[in-house]
C-alpha positions as CSV (number, residue, x, y, z in Angstrom):
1,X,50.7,-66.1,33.1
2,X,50.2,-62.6,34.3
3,X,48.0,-61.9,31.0
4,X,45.4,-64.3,32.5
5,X,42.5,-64.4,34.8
6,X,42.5,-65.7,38.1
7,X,39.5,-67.6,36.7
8,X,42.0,-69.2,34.5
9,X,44.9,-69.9,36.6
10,X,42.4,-71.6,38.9
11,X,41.1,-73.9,36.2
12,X,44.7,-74.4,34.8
13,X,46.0,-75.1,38.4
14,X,42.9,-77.4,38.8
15,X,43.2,-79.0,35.0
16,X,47.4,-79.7,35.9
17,X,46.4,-81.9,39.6
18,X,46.2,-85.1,39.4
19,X,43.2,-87.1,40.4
20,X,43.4,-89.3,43.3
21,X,40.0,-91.3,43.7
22,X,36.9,-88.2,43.4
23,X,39.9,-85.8,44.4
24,X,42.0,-83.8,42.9
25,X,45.6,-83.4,44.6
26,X,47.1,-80.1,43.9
27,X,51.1,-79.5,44.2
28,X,51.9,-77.5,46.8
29,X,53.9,-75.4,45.1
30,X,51.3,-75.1,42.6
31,X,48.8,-73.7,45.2
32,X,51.6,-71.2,46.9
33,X,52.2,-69.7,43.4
34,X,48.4,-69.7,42.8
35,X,48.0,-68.0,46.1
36,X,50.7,-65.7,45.5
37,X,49.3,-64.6,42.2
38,X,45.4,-63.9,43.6
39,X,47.4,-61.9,46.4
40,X,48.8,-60.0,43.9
41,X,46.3,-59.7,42.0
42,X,44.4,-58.9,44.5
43,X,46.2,-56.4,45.5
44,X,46.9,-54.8,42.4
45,X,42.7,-54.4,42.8
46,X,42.9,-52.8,46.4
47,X,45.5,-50.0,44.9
48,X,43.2,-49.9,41.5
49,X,40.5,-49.0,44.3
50,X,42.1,-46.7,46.2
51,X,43.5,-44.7,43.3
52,X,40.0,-44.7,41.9
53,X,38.6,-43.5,45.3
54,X,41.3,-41.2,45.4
55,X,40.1,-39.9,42.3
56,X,36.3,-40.0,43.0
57,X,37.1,-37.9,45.9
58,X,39.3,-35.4,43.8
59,X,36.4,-35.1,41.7
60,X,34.0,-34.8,44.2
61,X,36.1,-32.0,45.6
62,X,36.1,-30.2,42.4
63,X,32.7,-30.8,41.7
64,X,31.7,-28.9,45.2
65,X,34.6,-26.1,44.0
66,X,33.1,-25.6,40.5
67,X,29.1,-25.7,42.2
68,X,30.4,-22.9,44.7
69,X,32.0,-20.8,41.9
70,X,28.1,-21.0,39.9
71,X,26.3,-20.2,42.9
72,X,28.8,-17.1,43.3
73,X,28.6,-16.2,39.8
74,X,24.5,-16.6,40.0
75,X,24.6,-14.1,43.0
76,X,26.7,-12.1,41.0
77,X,24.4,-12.1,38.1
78,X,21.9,-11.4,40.0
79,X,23.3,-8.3,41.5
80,X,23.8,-7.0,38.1
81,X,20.3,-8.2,37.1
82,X,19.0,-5.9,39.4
83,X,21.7,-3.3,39.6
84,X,20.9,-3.3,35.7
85,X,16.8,-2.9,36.3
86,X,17.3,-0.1,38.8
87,X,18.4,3.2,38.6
88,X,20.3,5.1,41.8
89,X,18.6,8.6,42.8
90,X,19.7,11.0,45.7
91,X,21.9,7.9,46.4
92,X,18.8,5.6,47.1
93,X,18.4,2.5,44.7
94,X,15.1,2.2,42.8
95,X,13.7,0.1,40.8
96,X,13.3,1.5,37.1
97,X,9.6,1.2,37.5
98,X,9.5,3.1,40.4
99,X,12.2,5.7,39.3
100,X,9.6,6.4,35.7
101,X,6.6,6.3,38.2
102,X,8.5,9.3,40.4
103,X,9.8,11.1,37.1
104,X,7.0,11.6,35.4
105,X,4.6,12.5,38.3
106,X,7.5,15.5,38.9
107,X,7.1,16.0,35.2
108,X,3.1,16.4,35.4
109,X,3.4,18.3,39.0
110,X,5.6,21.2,36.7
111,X,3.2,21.1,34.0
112,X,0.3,21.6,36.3
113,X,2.1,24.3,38.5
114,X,3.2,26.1,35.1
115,X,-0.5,25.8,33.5
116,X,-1.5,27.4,36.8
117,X,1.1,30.0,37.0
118,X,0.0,30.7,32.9
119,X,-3.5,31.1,33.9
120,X,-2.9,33.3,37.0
121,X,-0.4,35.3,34.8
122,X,-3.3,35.8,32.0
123,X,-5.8,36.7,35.1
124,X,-3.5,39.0,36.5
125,X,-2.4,40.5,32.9
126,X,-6.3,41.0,32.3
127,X,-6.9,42.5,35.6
128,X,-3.9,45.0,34.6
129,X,-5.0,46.1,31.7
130,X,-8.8,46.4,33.1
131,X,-6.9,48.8,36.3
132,X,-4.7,50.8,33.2
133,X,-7.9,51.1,31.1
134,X,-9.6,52.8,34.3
135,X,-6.7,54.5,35.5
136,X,-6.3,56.2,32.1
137,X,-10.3,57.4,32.1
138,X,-10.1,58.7,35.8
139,X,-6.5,60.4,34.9
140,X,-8.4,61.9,31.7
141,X,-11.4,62.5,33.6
142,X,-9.1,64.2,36.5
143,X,-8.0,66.4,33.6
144,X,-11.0,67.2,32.7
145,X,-12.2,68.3,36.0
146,X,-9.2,70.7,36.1
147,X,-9.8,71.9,33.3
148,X,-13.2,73.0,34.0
149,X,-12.2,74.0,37.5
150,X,-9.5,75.9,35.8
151,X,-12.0,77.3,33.4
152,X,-14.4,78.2,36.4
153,X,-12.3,79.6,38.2
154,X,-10.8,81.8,35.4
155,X,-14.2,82.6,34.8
156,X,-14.9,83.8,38.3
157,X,-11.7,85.6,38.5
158,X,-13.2,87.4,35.7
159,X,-16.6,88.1,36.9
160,X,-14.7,89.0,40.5
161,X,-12.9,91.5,38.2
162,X,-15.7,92.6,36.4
163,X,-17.6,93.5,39.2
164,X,-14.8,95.1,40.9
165,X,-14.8,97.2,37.9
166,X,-18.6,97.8,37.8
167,X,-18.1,98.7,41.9
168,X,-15.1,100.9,41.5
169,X,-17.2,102.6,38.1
170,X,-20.2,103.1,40.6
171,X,-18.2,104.3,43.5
């Protein structure tokens, strides 16, 4: 009997009761075992419920752990995401972008400040060269004047002498 339905114990209770005019008269033992038996079996459907809610609820509990642990794990991705697409200078964060944008306009800066210091140093090696070039004619033509000083003078110190001579000769 346990194997069946309530349906079916209802219709075999029903099928065993004798008829009394349109009625059917049920033993009362019948209907106590009957009762008994949807009490059970009802129940055995209660705990079936609870265990199942009991369950649903575990679940549900699990389900709210495990949907937690993604949202932590998508934060943490996306930490590294960006951590990942930025690099750290002078201990500020920037974004890679940002960090290219910074290094090449230092990179260009240099190149411009060295083509500048290049052209000054050509200027300034020109102008240098131009200042030797005239220091060497004026030192040569500073020679030269001495020389010819040198040579007038010599040549008046000779004249001084020769006349000297011609006065001390005449005197």
């Amino acid at each position: 009997m346990q194997d069946s339905t309530i349906k079916a114990k209802f219709e075999q209770t029903i099928d065993e009761a004798n008829r009394y005019q349109d009625f059917k008269v049920i033993k009362q033992s019948k209907l106590q075992e009957l009762k008994k038996e949807t009490v059970a079996r009802i129940d055995g459907l209660k705990d079936s419920i609870d265990i199942l809610e009991q369950q649903i609820i575990l679940k549900d509990k699990n389900t709210v752990t495990l949907e937690e642990q993604i949202a932590l794990k998508n934060t943490a991705l996306k930490e590294i995401d960006q951590e990942k697409n930025s690099i750290s200078l002078f201990g500020i964060m920037l974004d890679k972008v940002t960090y290219n944008l910074i290094l090449w306009s230092i990179i260009g800066i240099l190149l411009l400040a060295l083509l500048i210091f290049i052209f000054k140093y050509r200027s300034s090696n020109e102008i240098t060269s131009v200042s030797q070039t005239n220091l060497k004619l004026a030192e040569e033509e500073l020679e030269s004047y001495k020389r010819r000083s040198l040579e007038k003078e010599q040549q008046l110190s000779r004249q001084l002498m020769d006349e000297r001579k011609k006065n001390s000769g005449n005197n």
